[in-house]
N, C-alpha and C positions, 0 to 999 in steps of 0.2 A: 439469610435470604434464600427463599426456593427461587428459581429460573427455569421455568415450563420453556425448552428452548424448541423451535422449529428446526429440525435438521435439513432441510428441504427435500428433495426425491431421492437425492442419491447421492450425485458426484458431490465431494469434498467442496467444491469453489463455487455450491448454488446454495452454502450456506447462507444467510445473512452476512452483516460484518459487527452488529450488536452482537449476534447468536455465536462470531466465531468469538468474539472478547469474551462473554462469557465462559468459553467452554476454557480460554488460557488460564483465567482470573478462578476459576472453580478449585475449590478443596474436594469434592467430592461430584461423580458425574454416574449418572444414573442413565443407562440405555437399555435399549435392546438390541441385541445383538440378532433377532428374527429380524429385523423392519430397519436397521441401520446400517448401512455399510461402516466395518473397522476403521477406512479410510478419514471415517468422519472425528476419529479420537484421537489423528496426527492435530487437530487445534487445542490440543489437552496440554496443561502446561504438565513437568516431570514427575510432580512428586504427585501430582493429582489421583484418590481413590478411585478405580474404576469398576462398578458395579455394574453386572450385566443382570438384569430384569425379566431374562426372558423365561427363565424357573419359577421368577419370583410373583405373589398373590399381591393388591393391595395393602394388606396389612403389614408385607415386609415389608415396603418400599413406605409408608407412612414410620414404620420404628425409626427407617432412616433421618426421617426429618422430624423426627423427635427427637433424637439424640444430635444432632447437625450441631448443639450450641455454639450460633451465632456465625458457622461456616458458611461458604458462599457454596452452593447445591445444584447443579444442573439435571435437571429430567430432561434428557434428549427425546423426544417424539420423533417420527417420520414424519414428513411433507408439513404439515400445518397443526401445533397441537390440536387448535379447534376442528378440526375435522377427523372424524374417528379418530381423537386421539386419548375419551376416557378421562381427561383430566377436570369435568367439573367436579367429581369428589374428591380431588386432589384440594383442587381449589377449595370445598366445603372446607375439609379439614382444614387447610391453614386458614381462613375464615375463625373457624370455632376456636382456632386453639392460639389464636392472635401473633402465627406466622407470619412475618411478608414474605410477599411473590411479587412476582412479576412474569407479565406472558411475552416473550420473542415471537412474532409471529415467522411464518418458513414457507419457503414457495412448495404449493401443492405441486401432487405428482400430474395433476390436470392441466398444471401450467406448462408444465415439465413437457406433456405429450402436443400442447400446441405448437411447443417450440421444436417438438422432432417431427411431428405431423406436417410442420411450417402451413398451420391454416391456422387462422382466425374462427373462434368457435362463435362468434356472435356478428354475422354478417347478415348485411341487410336482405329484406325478403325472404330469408331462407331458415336462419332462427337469430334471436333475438334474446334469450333465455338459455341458459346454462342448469342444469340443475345435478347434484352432486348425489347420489343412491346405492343402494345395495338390495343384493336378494336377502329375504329373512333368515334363511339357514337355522341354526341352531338355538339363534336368540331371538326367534321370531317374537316373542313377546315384550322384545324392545322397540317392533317394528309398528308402527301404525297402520292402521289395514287400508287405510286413504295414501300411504303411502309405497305403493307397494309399486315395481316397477310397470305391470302394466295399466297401473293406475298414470303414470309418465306418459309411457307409451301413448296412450288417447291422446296425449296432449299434442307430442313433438317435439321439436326443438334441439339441441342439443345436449346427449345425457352422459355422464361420465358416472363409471358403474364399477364401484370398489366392489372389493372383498366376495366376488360370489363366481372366483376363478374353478373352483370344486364341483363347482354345479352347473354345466356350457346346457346344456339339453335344458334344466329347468329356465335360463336365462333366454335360451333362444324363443321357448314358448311364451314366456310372459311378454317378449318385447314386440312375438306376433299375436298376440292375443285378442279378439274379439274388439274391434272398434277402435284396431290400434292407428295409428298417422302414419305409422312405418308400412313397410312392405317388402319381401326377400331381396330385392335389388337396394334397399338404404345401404346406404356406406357403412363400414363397420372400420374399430380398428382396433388391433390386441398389442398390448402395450407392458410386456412382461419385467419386469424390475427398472424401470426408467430412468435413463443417467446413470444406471453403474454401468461399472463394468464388461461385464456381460449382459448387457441389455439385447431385448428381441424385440421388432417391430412387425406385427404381420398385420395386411391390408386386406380386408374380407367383405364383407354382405353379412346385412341379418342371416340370409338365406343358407350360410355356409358358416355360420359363426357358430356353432355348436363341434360343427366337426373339427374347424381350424381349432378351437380351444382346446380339445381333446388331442388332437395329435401333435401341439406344441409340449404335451407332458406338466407344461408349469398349472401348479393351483395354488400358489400363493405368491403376493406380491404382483399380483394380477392388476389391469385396468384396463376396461372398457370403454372404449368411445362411439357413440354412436349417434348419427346424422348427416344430414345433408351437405352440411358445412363443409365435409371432407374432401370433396371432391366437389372437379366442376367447375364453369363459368361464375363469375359473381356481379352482384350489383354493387355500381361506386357508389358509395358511404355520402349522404349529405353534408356531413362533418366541413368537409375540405371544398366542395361543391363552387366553383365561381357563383352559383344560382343562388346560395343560402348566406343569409347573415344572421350573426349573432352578437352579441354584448360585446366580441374584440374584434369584431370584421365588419366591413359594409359589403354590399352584393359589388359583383366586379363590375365596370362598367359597358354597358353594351357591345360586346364585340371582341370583349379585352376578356384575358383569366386572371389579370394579375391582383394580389390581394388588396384590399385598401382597408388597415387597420383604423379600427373606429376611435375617435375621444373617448376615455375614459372620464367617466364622472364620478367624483371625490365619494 
């Protein structure tokens, strides 16, 4: 069995608690020692092989799981496999080659930055959408040209922006780019290895995120957050609302806020 495991952002204890049984239960654990903190191989049982990946191509790391017979296998990922984390040709191959897997999923480093941020990235009136991006860099040909950040930028909302910590100057220009939603005064925030240890949080503007990037020195293990969200008065959520009813509430009564839970129908 392969185990595509979410290691979460960072700190040891925002593993999962499937992802940490895994990593005990494993004959063999596959990481990266770039994108993972060590910390994370204290859930590793004793005798457990630990291979660091961060040398290693595709091709080494499939011999692995070819020769695995019938051992229990962890591929450690940062924050969430499915998000930049490269593993649908993982997945092909044990497909093709009548491997089983299984995916843990792991709390994104996005989640990680609303909980140090302490803001809600999807608040009413202000954005409502989240969307997860990167600048093209090197692999721009993985990149879709409809997707490009300041194709985001038009839009709004709330953007969380991996992987393009090397390039503050190209990032700042796309995010003000010709018909963007933003503006030098948007909220910005730089979020340099999240939950470890040495974690750095700086609070900026579009207008000044090029420079703050550049003089914090980190270009990898970077995360961007950008919008309104971050800052600011906010609108209450209809959710919880005395005014609004839904399938397990009725509206409160005239005058009153307290809830009156509706009959449920079989």
């Amino acid at each position: 069995m392969i185990s595509f495991v979410g290691a979460g952002p960072g700190d040891p204890e925002l593993i999962t608690i499937k992802g940490r049984n895994r990593l005990a239960e494993a004959d063999t654990v596959i990481w990266a020692s770039s994108l993972v903190p060590q910390e994370l191989l204290s859930h590793c049982g004793a005798k457990a092989a630990i291979i660091d990946s961060a040398g290693m191509t595709l091709e080494d790391v499939l011999e692995v799981y070819a020769i695995s017979n019938g051992k229990q296998v962890v591929r450690l990922h940062s924050g969430d496999p499915s998000v930049y984390g490269a593993i649908q040709e993982q997945i092909d191959y044990c497909i093709e080659n009548q491997i089983n897997f299984e995916i843990v999923p792991g709390v994104t480093s996005v989640a990680a930055a609303a909980a140090i941020l302490q803001r809600e990235f999807t608040i009413p009136a202000l954005s409502q959408s989240v969307v997860f991006t990167r600048l093209a860099g090197k692999t721009k040909s993985s990149m879709p040209e409809r997707e490009s950040v300041s194709a985001f930028a038009r839009i709004g909302g709330t953007l969380g922006i991996f992987l393009s910590g090397a390039r503050p100057e190209e990032l700042q220009n796309e995010l003000l780019c010709e018909g963007t939603a933003f503006n030098d005064s948007t909220p910005a925030a730089i979020i340099i290895r999240a939950t470890w240890s040495d974690e750095k949080v700086i609070r900026t503007t579009i207008g000044s995120l090029a420079k703050e990037m550049a003089a914090s020195g980190a270009n990898r293990t970077v995360l961007v957050i950008v919008g309104e969200v971050l800052t600011g008065p906010t609108q209450r959520s209809h959710l919880y609302s005395p005014n609004y009813a839904h399938r397990f509430r009725k509206r409160s009564l005239p005058g009153t806020t307290s809830g009156r839970p509706a009959k449920q129908v079989p």
